[in-house]
C-alpha positions in Angstrom: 78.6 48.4 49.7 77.5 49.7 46.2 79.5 51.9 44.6 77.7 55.5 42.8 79.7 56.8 39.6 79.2 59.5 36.7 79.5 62.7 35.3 78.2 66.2 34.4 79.4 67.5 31.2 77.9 71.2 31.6 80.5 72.8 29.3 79.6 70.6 26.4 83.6 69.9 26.2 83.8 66.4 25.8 83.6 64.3 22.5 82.4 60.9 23.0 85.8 59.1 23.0 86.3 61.1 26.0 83.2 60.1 27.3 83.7 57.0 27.1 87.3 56.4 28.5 86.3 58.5 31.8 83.1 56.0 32.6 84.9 53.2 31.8 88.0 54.7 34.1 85.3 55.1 36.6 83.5 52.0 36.1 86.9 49.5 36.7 87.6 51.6 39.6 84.1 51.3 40.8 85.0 47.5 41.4 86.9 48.1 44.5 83.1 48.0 46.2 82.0 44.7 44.7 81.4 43.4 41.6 78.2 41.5 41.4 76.3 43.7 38.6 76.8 47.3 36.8 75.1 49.9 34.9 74.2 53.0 33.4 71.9 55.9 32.5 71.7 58.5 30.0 69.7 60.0 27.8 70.3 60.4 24.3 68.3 60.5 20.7 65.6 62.3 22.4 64.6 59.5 25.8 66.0 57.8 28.5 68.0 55.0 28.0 69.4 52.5 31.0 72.0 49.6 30.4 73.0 47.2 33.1 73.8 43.3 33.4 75.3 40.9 35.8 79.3 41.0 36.4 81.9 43.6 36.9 81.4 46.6 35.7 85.0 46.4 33.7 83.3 43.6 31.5 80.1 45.6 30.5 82.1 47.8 27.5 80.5 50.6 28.6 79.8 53.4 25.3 78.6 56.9 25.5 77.0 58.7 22.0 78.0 62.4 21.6 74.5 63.5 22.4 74.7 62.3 26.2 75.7 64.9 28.3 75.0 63.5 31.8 75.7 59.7 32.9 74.6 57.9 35.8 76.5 54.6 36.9 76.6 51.9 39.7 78.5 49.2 40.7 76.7 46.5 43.0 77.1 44.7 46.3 74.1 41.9 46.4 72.5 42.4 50.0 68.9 41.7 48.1 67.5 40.5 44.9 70.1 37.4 42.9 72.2 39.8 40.2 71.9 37.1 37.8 68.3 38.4 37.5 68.9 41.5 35.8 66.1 43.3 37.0 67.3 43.4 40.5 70.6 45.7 39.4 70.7 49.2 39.3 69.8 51.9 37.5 65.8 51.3 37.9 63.5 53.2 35.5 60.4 54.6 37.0 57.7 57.1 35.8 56.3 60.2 37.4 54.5 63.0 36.9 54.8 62.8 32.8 58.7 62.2 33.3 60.7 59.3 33.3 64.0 58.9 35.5 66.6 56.4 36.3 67.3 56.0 40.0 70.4 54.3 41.7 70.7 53.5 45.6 74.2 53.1 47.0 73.3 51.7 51.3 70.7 49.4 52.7 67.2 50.2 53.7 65.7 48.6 56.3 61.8 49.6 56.4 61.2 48.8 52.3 58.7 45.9 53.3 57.2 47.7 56.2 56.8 50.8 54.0 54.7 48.5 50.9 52.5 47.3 53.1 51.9 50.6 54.6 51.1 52.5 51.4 49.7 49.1 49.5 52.4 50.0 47.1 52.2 47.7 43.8 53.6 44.5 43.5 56.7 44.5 42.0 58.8 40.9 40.6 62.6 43.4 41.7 63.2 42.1 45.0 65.3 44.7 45.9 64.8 47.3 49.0 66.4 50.2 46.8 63.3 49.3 44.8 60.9 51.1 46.9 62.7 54.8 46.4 61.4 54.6 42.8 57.9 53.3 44.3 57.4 56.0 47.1 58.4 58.9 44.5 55.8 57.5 41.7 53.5 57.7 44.6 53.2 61.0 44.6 52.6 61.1 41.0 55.0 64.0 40.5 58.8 63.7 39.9 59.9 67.1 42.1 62.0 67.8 44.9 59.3 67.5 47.4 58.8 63.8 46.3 62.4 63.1 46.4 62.4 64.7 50.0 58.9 62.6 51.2 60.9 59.3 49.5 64.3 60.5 51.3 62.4 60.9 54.8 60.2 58.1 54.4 63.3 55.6 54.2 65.0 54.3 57.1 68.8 53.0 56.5 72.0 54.2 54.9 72.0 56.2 51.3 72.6 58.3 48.8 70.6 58.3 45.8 71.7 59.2 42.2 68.5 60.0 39.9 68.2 61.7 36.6 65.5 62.2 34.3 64.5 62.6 31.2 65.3 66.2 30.9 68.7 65.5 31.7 68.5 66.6 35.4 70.7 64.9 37.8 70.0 65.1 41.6 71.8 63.5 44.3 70.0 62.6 47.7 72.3 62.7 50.8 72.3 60.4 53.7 75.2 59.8 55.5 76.8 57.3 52.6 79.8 58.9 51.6 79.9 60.9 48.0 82.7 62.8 47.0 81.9 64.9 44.2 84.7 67.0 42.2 84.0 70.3 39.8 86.7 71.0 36.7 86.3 74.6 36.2 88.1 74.9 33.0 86.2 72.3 31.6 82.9 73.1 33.7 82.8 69.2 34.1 81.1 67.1 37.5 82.5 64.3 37.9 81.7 61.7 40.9 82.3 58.6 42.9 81.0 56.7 46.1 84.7 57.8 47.7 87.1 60.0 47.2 89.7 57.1 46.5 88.3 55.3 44.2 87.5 58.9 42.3 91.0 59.6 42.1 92.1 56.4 41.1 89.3 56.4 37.8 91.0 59.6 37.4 94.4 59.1 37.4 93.5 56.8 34.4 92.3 59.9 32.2 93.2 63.2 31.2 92.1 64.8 33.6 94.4 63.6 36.6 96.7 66.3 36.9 93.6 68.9 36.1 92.7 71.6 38.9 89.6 70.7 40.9 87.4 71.5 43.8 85.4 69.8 45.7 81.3 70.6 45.9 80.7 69.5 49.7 77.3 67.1 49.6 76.2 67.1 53.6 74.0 64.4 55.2 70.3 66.0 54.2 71.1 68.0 51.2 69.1 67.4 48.1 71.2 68.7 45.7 69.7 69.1 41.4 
C-alpha cells in the first residue's frame, strides 16, 4: 500500500533546515510501502503549492521554505493510473467552496467508477480511484467537515485521507488504514506516518529520536482537523 507522511509545526519551532531534514527522514522511510511516485503539499508565499513526480520519494530532494508550517507527503503503490503520468500521483489539488486543498489517499476504493456515473461527476484525464474523494467533496461546493464526512461515507474500500487547505488546515479522515500519529509537547510539533515503524525509523534519523512523545489515537471514523 501507499504510504501517508508529514508534520504539524504548531509551535513555530522549527527553522527550515529542520524542516527539511525531518520530510526527507520521513520521505526515505516512506519507501518501505513502495516506491512508484512521491510528493508534497504546503503552502507558503501566500497559496497552495503541491510537488510530486515519478520515483522514490528519496530521489525527489524534497525542500521546505521557512514560511511552511504544515506539510503533507505520500509515497505510492500503483494499483491505478501509470506513475510515469504525473497526474496520477498524489497530492491532488482540488477547489471548493472558495478554498483550495491538497488531498492524499493511502487504501483502495472500490465504488470510484460506480460513484461517477452515479453523480455524473466530470470527466477527469487522472485515472486514479483516490481521484474521486477530491470529486465528491467539490460536489458539494463547500470544503467543510460535513463534505469530508458525505465524501468519507460515500466511498467504499480501505483509507485514510490526508487533506489540507489553503488556510493551512490539516485534517485526517479515518478508515481502518493504519495512522500512527505522534505529538512532541516541548516542541508542540505533529508529526506522522502510515505506521508506527516506519515513523520511528524517519525519526531515529532526526533530532528528535530520543525526544518524549505521545501518541494522539486516530479510530476508524474519526474526522479529525
Amino acid at each position: 500500500m501507499c504510504c501517508l507522511f508529514g508534520f504539524i509545526d504548531c509551535g513555530r519551532t522549527l527553522s527550515a533546515r529542520r524542516k527539511t531534514m525531518l520530510i526527507q527522514a520521513l520521505a526515505a522511510e516512506s519507501e518501505a510501502r513502495d516506491t512508484d511516485a512521491a510528493g508534497i503539499a504546503y503552502n507558503s508565499g501566500g497559496r497552495l503549492r503541491l510537488y510530486k513526480r515519478p520515483g522514490p520519494a528519496r530521489k525527489c530532494g524534497f525542500r521546505i521554505p521557512d514560511d511552511a508550517r504544515v506539510v503533507m507527503g505520500h509515497s505510492r503503490m500503483t494499483t491505478q493510473g501509470k506513475a510515469k503520468y504525473n497526474k496520477n500521483n498524489h497530492p491532488f489539488s482540488g477547489r471548493a467552496g472558495g478554498l483550495s486543498f491538497a488531498l492524499a489517499h493511502n487504501g483502495v476504493l472500490h465504488n470510484d467508477r460506480a460513484l461517477r456515473r452515479r453523480w455524473k461527476l466530470p470527466e477527469s484525464s487522472i485515472e486514479t480511484d483516490s481521484y474521486v474523494a477530491v470529486q465528491l467533496i467539490e460536489q458539494q461546493r463547500a470544503f467543510t467537515l460535513d463534505s469530508l464526512k458525505y465524501m468519507a461515507e460515500s466511498v467504499e474500500g480501505s483509507f485514510v485521507f490526508t487533506v489540507l487547505d489553503d488556510r493551512d488546515t490539516l485534517t485526517f479522515v479515518k478508515g481502518d488504514t493504519p495512522l500512527c500519529l505522534l505529538h512532541f509537547p516541548g516542541q508542540d510539533l505533529y508529526v506522522y506516518a502510515s505506521t508506527e515503524e516506519i515513523l520511528r525509523k524517519a525519526l531515529n534519523r532526526t533530532w528528535l529520536g530520543g525526544m518524549f512523545s505521545t501518541e494522539v489515537v486516530v479510530d476508524g471514523g474519526d474526522i479529525l482537523t
